[in-house]
Backbone as CSV, one residue per row, in Angstrom:
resi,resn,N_x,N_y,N_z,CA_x,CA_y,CA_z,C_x,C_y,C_z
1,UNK,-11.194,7.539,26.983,-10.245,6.485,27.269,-9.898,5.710,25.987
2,UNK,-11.119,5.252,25.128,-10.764,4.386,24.203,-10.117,5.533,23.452
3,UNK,-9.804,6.578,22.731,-9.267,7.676,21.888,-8.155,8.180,22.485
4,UNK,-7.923,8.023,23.968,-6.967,8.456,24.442,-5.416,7.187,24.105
5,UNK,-6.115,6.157,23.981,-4.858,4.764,23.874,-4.186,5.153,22.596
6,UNK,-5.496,5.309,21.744,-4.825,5.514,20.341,-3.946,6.964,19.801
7,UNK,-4.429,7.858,20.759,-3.270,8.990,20.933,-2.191,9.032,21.037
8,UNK,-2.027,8.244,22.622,-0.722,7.843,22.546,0.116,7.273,21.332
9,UNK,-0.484,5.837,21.320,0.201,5.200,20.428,0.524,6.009,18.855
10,UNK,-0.021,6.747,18.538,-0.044,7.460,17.051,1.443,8.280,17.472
11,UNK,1.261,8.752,18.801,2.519,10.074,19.252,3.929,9.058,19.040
12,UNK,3.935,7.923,19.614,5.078,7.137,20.104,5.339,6.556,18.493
13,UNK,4.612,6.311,17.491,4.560,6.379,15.886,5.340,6.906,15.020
14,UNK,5.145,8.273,15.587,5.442,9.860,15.051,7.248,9.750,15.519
15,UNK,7.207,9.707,16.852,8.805,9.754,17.513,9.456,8.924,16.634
16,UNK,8.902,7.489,16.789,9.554,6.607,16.482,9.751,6.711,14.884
17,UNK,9.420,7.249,14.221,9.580,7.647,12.684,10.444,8.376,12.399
18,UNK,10.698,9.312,13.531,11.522,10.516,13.499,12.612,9.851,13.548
19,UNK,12.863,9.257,14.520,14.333,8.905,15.124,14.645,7.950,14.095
20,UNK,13.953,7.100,13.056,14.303,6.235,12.094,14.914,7.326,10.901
21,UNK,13.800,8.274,10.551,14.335,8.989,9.996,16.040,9.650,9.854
22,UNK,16.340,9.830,11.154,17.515,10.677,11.221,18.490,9.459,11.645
23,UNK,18.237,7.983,11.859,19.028,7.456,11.634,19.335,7.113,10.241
24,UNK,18.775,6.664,9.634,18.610,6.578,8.046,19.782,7.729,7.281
25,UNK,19.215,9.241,7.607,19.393,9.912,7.617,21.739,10.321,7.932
26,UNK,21.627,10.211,8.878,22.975,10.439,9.750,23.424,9.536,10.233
27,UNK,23.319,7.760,9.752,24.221,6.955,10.463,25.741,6.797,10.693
28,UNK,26.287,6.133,11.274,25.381,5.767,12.646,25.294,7.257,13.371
29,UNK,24.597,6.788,13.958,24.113,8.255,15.008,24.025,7.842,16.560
30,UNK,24.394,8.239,17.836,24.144,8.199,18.810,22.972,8.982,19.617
31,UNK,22.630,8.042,20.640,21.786,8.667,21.415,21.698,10.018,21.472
32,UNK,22.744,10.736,22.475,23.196,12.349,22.294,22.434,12.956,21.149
33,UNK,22.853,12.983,19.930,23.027,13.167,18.447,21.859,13.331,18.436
34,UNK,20.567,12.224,18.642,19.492,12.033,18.341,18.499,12.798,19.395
35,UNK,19.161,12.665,20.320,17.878,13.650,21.409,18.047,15.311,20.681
36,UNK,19.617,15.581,20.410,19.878,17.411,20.312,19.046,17.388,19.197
37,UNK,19.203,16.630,17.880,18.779,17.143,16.542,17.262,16.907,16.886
38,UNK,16.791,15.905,17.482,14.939,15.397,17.660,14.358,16.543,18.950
39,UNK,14.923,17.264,19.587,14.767,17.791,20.726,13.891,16.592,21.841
40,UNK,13.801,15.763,21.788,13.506,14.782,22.306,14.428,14.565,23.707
41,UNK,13.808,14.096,24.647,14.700,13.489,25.781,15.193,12.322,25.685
42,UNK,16.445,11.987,26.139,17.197,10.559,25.965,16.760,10.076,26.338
43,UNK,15.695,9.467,27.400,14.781,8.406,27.887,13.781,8.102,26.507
44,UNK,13.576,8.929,25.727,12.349,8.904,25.021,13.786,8.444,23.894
45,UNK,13.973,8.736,23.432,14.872,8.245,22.378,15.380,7.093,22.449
46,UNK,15.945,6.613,23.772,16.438,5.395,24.212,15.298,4.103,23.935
47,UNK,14.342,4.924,24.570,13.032,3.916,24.087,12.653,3.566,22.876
48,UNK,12.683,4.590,21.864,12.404,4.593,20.207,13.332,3.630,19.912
49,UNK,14.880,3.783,20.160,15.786,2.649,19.342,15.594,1.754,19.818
50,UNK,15.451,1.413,21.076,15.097,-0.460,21.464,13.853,-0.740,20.587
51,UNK,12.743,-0.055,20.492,11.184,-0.694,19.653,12.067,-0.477,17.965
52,UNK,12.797,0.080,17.674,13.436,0.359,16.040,14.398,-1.104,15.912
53,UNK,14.979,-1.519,17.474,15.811,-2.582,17.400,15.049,-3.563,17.646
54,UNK,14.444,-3.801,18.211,13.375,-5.006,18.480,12.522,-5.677,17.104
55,UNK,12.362,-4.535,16.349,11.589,-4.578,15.077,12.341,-4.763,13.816
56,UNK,13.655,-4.563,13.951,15.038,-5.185,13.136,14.900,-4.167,12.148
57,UNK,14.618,-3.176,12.400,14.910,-1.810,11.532,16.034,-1.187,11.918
58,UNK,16.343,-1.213,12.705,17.899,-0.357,13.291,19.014,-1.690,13.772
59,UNK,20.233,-1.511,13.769,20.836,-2.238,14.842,21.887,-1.271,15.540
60,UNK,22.986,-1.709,16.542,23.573,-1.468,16.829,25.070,-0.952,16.204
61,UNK,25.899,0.077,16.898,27.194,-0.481,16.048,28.259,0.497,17.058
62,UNK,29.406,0.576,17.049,30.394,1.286,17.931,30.253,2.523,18.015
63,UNK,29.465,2.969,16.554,29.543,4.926,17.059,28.408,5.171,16.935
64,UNK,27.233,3.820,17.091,25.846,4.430,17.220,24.774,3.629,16.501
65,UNK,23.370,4.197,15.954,22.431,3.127,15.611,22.767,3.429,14.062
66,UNK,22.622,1.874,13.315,22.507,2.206,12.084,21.135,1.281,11.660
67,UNK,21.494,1.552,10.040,20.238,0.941,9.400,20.043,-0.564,9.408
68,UNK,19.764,-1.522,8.862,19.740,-2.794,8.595,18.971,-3.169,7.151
69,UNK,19.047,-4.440,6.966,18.633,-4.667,5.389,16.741,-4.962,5.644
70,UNK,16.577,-4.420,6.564,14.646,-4.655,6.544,14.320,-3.322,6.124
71,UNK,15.447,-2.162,6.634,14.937,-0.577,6.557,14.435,-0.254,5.865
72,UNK,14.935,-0.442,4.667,14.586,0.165,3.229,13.036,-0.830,2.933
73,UNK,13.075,-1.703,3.172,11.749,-2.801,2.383,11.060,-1.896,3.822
74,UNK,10.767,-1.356,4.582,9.963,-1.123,5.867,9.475,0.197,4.961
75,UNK,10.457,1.176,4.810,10.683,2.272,3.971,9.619,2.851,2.867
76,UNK,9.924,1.586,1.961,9.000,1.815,0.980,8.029,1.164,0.672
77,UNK,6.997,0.548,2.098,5.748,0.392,2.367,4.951,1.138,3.040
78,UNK,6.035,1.850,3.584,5.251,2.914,4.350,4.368,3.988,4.031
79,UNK,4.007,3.990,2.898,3.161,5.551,2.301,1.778,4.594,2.011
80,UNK,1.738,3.070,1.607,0.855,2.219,1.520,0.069,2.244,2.820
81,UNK,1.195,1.860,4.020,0.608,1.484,5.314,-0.219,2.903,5.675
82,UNK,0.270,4.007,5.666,-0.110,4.891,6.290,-1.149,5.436,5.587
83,UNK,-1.538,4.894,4.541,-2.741,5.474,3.337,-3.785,4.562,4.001
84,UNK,-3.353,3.630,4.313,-4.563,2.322,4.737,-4.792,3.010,6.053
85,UNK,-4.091,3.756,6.865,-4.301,3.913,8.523,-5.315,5.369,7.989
86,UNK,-5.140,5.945,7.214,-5.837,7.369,7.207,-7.581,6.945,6.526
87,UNK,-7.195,6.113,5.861,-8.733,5.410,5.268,-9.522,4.887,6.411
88,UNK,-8.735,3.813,7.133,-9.452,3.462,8.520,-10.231,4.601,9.601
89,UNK,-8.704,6.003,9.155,-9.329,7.250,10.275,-10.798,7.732,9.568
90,UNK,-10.921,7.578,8.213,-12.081,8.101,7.655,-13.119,7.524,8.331
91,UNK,-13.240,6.306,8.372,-13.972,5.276,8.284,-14.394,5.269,9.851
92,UNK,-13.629,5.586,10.738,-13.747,5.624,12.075,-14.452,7.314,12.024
93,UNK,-14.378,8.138,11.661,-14.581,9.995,11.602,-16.172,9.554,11.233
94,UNK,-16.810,8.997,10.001,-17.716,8.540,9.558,-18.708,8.168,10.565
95,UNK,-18.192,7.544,11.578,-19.264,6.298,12.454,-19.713,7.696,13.974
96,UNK,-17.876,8.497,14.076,-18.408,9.578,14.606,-19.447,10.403,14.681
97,UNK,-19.913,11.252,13.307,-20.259,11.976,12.710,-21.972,11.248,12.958
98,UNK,-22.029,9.995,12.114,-23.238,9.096,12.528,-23.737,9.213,13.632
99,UNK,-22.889,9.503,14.742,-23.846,9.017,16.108,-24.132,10.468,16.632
100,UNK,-24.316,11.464,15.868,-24.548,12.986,16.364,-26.219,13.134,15.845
């Protein structure tokens, strides 16, 4: 249960990176656009841009989601953030390993 929360959340991470990606990528871009190229379902995509819009990384616009001026500063913290999340996974693998 406790490994299963953090599954999820890592998966919904992953999507949600993707779909930033290919907005970044192909703006603006629409829903449609984003499920065919992500093979993703539009429920699941629909969901990624509201948490991308909520978080002021994406906004809105007439032919679809585009970027905003946080993207890029989000952008290029991200290899930091995700170096710190893989150190934590060590660190958590470690305490595993310990209790065998």
């Amino acid at each position: 249960m406790l490994i299963g929360k953090l599954e999820i959340e890592m998966e919904m991470l992953e999507r949600h990176l993707l779909i930033l990606k290919f907005v970044i990528e192909q703006e603006p871009i629409g829903i449609m656009k984003l499920s065919e190229v992500t093979r993703l379902p539009k429920h699941k995509v629909r969901y990624s841009l509201r948490v991308l819009e909520h978080e002021g990384l994406i906004g809105p616009s007439m032919h679809g989601a585009v970027t905003t001026e946080k993207t890029k500063k989000f952008v290029e913290g991200l290899d930091e953030r995700i170096a710190s999340l893989g150190q934590k996974y060590e660190e958590v693998k470690k305490l595993g390993s310990e209790m065998k």
